[in-house]
C-alpha positions in Angstrom: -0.5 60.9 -11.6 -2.1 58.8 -9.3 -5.6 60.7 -10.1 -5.4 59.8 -13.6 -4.6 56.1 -12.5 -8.4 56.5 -10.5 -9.8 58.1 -13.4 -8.7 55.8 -15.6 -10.2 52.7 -13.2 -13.3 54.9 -12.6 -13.6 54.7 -16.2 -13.2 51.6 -16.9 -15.3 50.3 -14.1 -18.2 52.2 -15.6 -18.4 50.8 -19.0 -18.2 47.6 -17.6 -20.0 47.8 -15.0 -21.3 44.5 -12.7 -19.2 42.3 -15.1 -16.4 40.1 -13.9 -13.3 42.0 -14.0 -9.5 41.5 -13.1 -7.0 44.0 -12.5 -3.6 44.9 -11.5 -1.8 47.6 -10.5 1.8 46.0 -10.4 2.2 44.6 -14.2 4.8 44.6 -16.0 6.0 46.1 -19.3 9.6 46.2 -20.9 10.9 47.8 -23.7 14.3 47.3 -25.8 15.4 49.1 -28.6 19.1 47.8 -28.6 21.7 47.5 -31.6 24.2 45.2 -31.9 27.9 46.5 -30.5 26.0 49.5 -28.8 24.8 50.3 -25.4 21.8 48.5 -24.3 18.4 50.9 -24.7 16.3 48.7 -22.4 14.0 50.0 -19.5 11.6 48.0 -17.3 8.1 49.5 -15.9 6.7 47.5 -12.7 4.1 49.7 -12.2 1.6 48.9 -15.4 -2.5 49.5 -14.3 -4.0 46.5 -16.6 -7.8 45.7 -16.5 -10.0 42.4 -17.9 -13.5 42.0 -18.4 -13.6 38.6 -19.2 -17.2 38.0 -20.6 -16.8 40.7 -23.7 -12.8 40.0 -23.5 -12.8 43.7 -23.4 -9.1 45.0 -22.2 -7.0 47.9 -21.5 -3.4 49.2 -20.0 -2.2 52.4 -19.0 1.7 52.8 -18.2 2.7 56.0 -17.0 5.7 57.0 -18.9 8.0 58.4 -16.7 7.9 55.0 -14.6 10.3 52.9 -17.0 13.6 52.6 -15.5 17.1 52.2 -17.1 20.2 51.2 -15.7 21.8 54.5 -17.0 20.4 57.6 -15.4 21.5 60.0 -18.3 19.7 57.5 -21.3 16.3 57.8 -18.6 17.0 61.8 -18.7 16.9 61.5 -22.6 14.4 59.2 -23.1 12.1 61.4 -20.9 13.1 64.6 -22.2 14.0 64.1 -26.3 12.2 60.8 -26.9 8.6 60.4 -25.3 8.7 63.6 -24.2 7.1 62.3 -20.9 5.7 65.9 -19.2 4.0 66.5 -22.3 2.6 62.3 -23.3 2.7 61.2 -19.8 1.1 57.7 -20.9 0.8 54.8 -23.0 -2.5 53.7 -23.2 -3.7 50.3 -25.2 -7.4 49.8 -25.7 -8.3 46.6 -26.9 -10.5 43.4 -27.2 -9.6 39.5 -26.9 -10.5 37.7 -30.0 -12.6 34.5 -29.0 -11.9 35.0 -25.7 -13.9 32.8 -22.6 -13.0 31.4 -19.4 -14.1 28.0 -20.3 -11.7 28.2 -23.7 -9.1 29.5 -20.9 -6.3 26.3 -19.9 -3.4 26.2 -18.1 -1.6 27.8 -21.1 -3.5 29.1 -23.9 -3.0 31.5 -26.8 -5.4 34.5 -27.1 -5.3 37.1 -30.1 -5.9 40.8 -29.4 -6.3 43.7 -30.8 -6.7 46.9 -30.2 -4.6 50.4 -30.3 -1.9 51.5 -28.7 -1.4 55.5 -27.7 1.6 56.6 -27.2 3.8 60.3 -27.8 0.2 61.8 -28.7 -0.3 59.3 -32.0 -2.2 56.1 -32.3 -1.6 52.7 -33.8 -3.5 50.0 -34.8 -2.4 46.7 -33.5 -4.1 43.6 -34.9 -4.1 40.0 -33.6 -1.3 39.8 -31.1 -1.1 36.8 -29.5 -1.0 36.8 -25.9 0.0 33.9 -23.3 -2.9 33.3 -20.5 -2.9 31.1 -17.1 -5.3 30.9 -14.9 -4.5 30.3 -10.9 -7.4 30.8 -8.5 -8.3 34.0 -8.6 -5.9 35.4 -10.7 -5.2 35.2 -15.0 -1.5 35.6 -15.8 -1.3 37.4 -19.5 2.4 37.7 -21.3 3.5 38.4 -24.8 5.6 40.3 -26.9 5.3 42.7 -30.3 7.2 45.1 -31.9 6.3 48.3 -33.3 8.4 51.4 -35.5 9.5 54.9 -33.0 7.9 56.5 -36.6 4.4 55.0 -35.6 4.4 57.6 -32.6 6.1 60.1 -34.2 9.6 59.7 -32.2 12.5 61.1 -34.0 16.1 59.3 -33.5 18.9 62.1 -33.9 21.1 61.5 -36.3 24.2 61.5 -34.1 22.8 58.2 -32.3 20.8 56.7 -35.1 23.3 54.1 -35.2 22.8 53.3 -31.8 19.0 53.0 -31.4 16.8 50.7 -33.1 14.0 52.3 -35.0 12.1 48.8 -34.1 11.4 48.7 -30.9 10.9 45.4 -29.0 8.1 45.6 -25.8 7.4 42.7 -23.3 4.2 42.5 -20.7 3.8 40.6 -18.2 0.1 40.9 -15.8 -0.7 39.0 -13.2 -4.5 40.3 -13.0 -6.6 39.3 -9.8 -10.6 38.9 -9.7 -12.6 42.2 -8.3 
């Protein structure tokens, strides 16, 4: 896994090439698919590779998917085995660009739309003007948001014996804190 992170970067690094960039390997990305009266379905990922370059507001995230934790063992088992199917789709990938985006539009808190798709479970989506939340410290540009998509976007199928129990709308949660290369 950790050559597919270099890849990735290698990648990345490539098509943008000698442009300002920020990165981080330590982002964050949640997940809840809950239903009222029902066990939580929540899991946390802290170790989301994110990458900016800010000049063509190009930007992309890859979350390995075996990396989001839940506070029950046995709903991580299923989620990895029945749901995502994580040894066969081991990541997420989001591929996208900032709409309008420039450091000198960039304030203390501003509101940036992307877009972009979203891989995930072997199937792509289309996700169109999401706003984000950016900061800027120093060196580093602090992105959050939220969105929701459907489990039949990527093809996930809820059995019918916990159907009740699991959202088909599934709410996710990023947080980057992305420092200049």
């Amino acid at each position: 896994m950790k050559k597919a992170i270099a890849y990735f970067i290698v990648f990345l690094s490539l098509n943008i090439f000698s442009q300002t960039k920020y990165i981080t390997k330590t982002g964050v990305v949640n997940f809840e698919a809950s239903v009222s009266s029902f066990e939580e379905v929540k899991a946390i990922n802290n170790s989301v590779t994110a990458i900016i370059e800010v000049e063509s507001g190009e930007f992309a995230a890859l979350v390995l998917v075996k990396g989001f934790r839940f506070k029950n063992a046995l709903m991580e088992e299923h989620f990895n085995e029945n749901y995502a199917e994580s040894d066969k789709y081991p990541k997420a990938i989001f591929k996208g660009n900032l709409e309008d985006f420039t450091m000198n539009k960039l304030q203390s808190n501003s509101i940036f739309k992307i877009s972009g798709t979203l891989t995930f479970h072997g199937k792509s989506k289309k996700l169109e003007s999401i706003p984000l939340n950016f900061s800027k410290e120093g060196d580093f540009i602090n992105i959050s948001g939220n969105f929701k998509v459907n489990t039949s976007d990527f093809d996930i199928k809820i059995p019918k014996v916990v159907r009740d129990k699991v959202s088909e709308t599934v709410a996710i949660s990023l947080n980057f804190k992305l420092e200049k290369t």
